[in-house]
C-alpha positions in Angstrom: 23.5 -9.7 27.8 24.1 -11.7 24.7 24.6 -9.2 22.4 27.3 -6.4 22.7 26.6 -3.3 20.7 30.0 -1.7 19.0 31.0 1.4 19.5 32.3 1.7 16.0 29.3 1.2 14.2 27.2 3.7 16.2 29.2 5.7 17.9 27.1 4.5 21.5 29.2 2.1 23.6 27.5 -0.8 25.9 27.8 1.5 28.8 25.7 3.9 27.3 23.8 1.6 25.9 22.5 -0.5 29.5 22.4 3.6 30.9 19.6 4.3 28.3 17.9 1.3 28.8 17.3 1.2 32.3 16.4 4.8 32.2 13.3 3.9 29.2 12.2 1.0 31.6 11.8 3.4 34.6 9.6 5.8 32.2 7.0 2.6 31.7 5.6 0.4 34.3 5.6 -2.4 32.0 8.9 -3.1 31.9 10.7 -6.5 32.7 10.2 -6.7 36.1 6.4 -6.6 35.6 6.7 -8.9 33.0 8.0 -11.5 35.7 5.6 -10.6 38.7 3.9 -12.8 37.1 4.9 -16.3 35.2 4.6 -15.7 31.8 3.5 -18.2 29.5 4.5 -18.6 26.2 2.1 -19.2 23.3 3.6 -18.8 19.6 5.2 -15.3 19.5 3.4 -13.6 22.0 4.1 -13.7 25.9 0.5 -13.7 28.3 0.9 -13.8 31.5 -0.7 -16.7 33.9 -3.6 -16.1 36.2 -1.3 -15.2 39.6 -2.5 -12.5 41.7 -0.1 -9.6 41.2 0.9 -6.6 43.2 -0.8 -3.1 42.7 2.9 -2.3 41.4 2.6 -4.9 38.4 -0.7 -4.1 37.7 -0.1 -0.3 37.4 -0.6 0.9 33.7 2.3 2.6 31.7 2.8 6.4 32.3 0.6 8.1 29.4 3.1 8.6 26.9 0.5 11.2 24.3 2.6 14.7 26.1 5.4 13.0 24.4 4.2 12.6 20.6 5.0 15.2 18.3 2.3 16.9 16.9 3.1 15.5 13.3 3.3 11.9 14.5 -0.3 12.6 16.1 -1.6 13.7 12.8 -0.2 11.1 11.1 -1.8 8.1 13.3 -5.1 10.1 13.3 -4.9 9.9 9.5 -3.6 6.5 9.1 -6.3 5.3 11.3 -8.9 7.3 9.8 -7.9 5.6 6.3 -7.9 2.0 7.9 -12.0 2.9 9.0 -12.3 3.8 4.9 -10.9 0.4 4.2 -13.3 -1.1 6.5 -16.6 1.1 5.5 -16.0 0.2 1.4 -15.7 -3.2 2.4 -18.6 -3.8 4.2 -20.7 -1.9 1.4 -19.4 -4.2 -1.0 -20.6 -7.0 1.3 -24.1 -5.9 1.2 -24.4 -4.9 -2.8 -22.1 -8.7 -3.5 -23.8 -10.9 -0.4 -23.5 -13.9 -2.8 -20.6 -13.5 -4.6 -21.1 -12.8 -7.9 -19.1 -9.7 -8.5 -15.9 -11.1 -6.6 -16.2 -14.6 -8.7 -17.0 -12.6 -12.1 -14.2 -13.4 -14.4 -12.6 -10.9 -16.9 -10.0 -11.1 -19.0 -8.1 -9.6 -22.2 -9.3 -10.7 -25.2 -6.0 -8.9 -27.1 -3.3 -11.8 -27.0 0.0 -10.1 -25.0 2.9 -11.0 -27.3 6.3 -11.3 -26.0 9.9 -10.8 -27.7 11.7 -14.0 -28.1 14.2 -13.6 -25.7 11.3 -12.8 -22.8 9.4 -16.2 -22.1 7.2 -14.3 -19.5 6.1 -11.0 -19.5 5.6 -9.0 -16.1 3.5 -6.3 -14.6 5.9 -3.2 -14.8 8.5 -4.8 -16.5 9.6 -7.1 -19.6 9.0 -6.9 -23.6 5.8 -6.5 -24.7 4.6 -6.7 -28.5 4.5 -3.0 -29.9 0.9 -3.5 -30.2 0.4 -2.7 -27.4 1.8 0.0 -27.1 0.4 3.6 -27.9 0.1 5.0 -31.1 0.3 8.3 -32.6 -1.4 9.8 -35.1 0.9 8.3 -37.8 0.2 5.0 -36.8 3.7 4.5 -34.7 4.8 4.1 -31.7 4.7 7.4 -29.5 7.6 8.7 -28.8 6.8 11.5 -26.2 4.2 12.6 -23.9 3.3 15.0 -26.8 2.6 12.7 -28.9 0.5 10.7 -26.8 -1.1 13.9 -26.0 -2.0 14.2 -29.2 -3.2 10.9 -30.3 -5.6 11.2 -27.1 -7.2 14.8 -28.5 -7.6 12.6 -31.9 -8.8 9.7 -29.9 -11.6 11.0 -27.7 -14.6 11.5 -30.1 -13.9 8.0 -31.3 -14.3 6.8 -27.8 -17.3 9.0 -26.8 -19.4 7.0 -30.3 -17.8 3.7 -28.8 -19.8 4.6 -25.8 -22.7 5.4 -27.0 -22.7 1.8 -28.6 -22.2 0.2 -25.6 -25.2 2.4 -23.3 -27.3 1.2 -26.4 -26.8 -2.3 -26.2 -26.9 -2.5 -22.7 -30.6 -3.1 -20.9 -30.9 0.0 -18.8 -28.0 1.9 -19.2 -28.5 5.4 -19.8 -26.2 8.2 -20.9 -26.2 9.9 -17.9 -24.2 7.4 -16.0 -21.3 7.6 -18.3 -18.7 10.2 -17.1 -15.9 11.6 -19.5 -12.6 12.6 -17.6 -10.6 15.5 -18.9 -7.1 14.1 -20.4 -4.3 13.2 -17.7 -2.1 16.3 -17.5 0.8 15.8 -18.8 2.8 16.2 -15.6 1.0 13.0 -14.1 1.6 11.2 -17.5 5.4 11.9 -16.6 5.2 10.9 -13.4 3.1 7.4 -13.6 5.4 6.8 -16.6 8.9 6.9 -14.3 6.8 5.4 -11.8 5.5 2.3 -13.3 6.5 1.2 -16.5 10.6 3.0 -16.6 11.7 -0.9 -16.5 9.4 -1.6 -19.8 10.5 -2.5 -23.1 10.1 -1.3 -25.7 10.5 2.3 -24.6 9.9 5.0 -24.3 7.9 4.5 -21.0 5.1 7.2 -21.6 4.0 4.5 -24.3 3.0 2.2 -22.0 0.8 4.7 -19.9 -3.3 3.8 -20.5 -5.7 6.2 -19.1 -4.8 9.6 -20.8 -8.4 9.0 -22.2 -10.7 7.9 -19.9 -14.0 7.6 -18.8 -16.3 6.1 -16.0 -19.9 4.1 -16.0 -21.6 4.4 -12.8 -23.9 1.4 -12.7 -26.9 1.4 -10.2 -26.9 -2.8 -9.6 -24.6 -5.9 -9.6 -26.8 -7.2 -12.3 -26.1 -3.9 -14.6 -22.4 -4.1 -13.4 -22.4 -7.5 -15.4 -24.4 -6.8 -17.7 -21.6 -4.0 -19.0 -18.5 -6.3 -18.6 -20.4 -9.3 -20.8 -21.1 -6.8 -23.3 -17.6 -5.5 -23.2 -16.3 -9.3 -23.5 -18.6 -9.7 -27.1 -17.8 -6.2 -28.6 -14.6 -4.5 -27.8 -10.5 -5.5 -28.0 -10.0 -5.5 -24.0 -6.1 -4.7 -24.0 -6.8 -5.4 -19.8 -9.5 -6.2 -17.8 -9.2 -6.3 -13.8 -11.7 -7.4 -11.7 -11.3 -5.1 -8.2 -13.7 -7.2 -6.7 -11.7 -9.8 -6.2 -8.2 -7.9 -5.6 -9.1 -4.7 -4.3 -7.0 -1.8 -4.4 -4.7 -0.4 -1.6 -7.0 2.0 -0.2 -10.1 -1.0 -0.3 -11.9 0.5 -3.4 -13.5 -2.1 -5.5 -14.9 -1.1 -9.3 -13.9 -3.4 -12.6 -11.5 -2.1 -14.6 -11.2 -2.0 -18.9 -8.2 -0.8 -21.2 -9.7 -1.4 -24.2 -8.2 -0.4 -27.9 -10.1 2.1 -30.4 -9.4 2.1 -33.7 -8.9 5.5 -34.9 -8.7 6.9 -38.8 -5.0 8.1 -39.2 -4.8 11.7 -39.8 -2.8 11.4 -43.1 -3.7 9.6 -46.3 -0.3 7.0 -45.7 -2.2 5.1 -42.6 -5.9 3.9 -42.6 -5.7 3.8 -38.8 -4.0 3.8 -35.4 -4.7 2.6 -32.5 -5.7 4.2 -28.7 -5.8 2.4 -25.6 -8.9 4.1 -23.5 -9.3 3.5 -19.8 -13.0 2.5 -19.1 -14.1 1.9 -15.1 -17.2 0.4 -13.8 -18.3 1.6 -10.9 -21.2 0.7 -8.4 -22.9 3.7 -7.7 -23.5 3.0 -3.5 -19.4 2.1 -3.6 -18.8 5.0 -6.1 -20.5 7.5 -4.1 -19.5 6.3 -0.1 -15.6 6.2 -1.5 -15.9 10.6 -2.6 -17.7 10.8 0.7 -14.8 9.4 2.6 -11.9 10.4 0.5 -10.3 7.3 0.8 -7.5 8.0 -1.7 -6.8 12.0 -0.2 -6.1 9.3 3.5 -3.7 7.6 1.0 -2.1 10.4 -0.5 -1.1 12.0 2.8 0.9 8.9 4.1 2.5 7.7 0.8 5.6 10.4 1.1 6.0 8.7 4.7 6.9 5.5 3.2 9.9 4.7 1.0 9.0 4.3 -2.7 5.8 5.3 -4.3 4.7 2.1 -6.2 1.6 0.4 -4.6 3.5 -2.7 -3.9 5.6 -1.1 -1.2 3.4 1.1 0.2 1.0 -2.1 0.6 3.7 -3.9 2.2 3.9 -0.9 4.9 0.2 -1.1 5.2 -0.1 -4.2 6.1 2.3 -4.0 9.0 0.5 -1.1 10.0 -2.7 -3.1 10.0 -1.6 -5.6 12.0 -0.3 -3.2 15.0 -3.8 -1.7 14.6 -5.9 -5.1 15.0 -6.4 -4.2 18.9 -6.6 -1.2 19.0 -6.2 2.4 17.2 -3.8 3.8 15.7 -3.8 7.1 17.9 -1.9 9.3 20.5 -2.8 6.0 22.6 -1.1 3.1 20.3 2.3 3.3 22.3 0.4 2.3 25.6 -1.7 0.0 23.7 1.4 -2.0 22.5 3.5 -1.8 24.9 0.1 -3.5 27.4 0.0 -6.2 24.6 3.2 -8.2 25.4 3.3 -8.9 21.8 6.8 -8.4 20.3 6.2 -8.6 17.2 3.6 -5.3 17.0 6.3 -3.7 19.6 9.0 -4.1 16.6 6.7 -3.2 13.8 5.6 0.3 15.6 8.8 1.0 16.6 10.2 0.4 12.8 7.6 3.3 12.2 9.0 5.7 14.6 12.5 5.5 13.6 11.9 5.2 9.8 9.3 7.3 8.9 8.2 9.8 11.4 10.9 9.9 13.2 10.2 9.4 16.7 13.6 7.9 18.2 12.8 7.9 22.0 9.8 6.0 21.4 11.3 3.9 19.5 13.8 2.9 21.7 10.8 2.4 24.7 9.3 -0.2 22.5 12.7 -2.0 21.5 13.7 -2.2 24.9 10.7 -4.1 25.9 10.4 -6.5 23.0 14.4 -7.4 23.9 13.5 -7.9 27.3 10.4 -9.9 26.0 12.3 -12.1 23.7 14.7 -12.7 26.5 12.2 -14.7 28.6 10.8 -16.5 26.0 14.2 -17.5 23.8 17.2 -16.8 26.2 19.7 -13.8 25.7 22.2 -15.8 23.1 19.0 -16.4 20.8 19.2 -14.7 17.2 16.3 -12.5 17.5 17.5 -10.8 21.0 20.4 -10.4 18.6 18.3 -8.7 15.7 15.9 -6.7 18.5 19.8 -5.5 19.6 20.8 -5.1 16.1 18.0 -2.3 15.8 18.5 -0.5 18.9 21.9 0.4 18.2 20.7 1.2 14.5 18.6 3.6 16.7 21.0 5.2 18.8 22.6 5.9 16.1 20.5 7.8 13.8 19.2 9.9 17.3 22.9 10.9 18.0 23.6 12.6 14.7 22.3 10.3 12.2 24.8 7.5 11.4 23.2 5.2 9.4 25.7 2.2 9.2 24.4 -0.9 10.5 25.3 -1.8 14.1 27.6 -5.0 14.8 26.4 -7.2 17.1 28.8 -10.2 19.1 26.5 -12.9 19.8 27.8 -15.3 23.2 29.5 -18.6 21.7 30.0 -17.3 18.3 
């Protein structure tokens, strides 16, 4: 082997190491030997195998490995691959109400210029220096300076936004009163929580400044046409402090809507300040979209999962989900995803499922099933001194660590020639 696990870093020496290997390729039938029955042929990163007769032996599937799932880890795939369906349902809804295009190809935009601080020559999503315009107000006219205050400027702010609209279901063709839905005020526990979140790296504090949709509402549009209809009147007769079109960039869990932060000017309580100023939160919503995303509970799929992953911000957790997605391309993510993978001969879904089951779930020995056979994968296809049988190695010891007591140093590998 080209690659000699330390026994300082994990506590496992090599002996140990070849033991528990052989003994996980004797559980599955698709282990190395199988592999060659055949002569596999390489194409990109995935190994098939050529057209030769095998034996009954070789062409025996792996032993069902669903006895050996934990009952968590089985909820957790049936979830998961329940969400991935959700994905796939509000997509194809959107591709019947947008067959030509023109809700993914509508352009919005803020019409409130984003000033930066000198020093800042860019300004970023979650992060930088942003003009304290922008930032919410209280009822004095500055900055907030607690979730309190923003609390307060919201209570202040609502029956201003309710008469903005009221303007905008009159000047719309069609739009009726009815389809506008007022949400309650963000609680101020969630306030806390999407302010540490998301904006903790935003200046000028405090964060809780920065946080949009304590007042919000919803328009539930019954057509395309009405949907842009709405955002063109929006464009004419509002201060859009952000516009997003979800159309175009969905979010994680595959919802699509267009989204508004736009700024009310409200009179100032005291006779010092003629005004301050609220940013409201204002989504459009296709009604057939609107309603099929309750129905499925799309984001209840996504809230179950996110504590499995590492980090709650959308980017990471979209990072995770898009592994995810691509171990789930041929098949489902159920009891049966260990059997399907391991039948692939694709490495690369072997390493990606088996990052799942020792990160997040954990599920060591299976883990361990699937890193043995992409090693011996990557061995036929790059030789044993190549840098990913190294890395595959590099994991499995990682492995065998955290199952025998949770040692999470990083294993050292000795690569042949080096």
């Amino acid at each position: 082997m080209g690659c000699t696990q330390a026994k300082a870093a994990t506590g496992v020496d090599s002996a140990e190491l070849a033991s528990t290997s052989n003994t996980t390729a004797r559980t599955t039938s698709t282990n190395l030997s199988a592999v060659s029955s055949g002569t596999p042929r390489v194409v990109g990163r995935r190994i098939r195998r050529s057209k030769t007769p095998r034996s009954d032996a070789s062409t025996a599937k792996p032993e069902s490995t669903a006895s050996t799932i934990r009952d968590d880890t089985s909820i957790f795939l049936q979830t998961l691959s329940a969400y991935f369906d959700c994905r796939k349902q509000l997509k194809a809804e959107a591709d019947r109400i947008d067959a030509k295009g023109k809700l993914r190809t509508l352009r919005v935009s803020a019409n409130v210029r984003q000033y930066v601080h000198k020093r800042h020559k860019s300004s970023a999503n979650t992060s930088g220096s942003l003009s304290i315009s922008r930032q919410q107000h209280d009822i004095q006219g500055q900055s907030v300076k607690n979730v309190q205050d923003l609390l307060d400027a919201a209570a202040f702010a609502t029956p201003h936004f309710k008469r903005f609209l009221n303007k905008l279901v009159d000047g719309v063709e069609d739009v009726r009163r009815s389809q506008v839905l007022i949400a309650p005020a963000k609680q101020a526990a969630r306030i806390n929580e999407k302010a540490v979140n998301d904006y903790s790296e935003r200046e000028p504090n405090p964060a809780e400044s920065w946080v949009y949709d304590v007042t919000r509402a919803s328009l539930i549009c019954t057509s395309a046409r009405q949907m842009r209809r709405v955002a063109k009147w929006l464009h004419q007769n509002s201060q859009i402090v952000v516009a997003k079109n979800r159309f175009k960039n969905p979010t994680i869990s595959g919802y699509r809507d267009i989204l508004f932060v736009v700024k009310i000017y409200v009179p100032a309580k005291d006779k010092l300040h003629s005004y301050f100023d609220h940013m409201c939160e204002l989504q459009i919503h296709h009604k057939r979209i609107w309603g099929l995303n309750h129905k499925l509970e799309s984001h209840k799929h996504y809230e179950f999962f996110r504590a499995y992953f590492r980090g709650n911000d959308e980017e990471s957790v979209g990072k995770r989900l898009e592994d995810l997605e691509a171990i789930n391309a041929k098949g489902r993510l159920d009891e049966s995803v260990l059997e399907q993978v391991l039948e692939s001969y694709d490495g690369w879904r072997m390493r990606r499922l088996a990052r799942l089951f020792y990160e997040h779930l954990p599920e060591y020995e299976l883990a361990l099933m699937l890193l043995y056979q992409a090693r011996d994968l990557a061995i036929i296809e790059d030789g044993d001194d190549h840098i990913h049988v190294a890395a595959i190695q590099n994991n499995i010891g990682y492995v065998l660590g955290q199952r025998e007591g949770g040692n999470t140093s990083q294993p050292f590998c000795i690569m042949k020639g080096h």
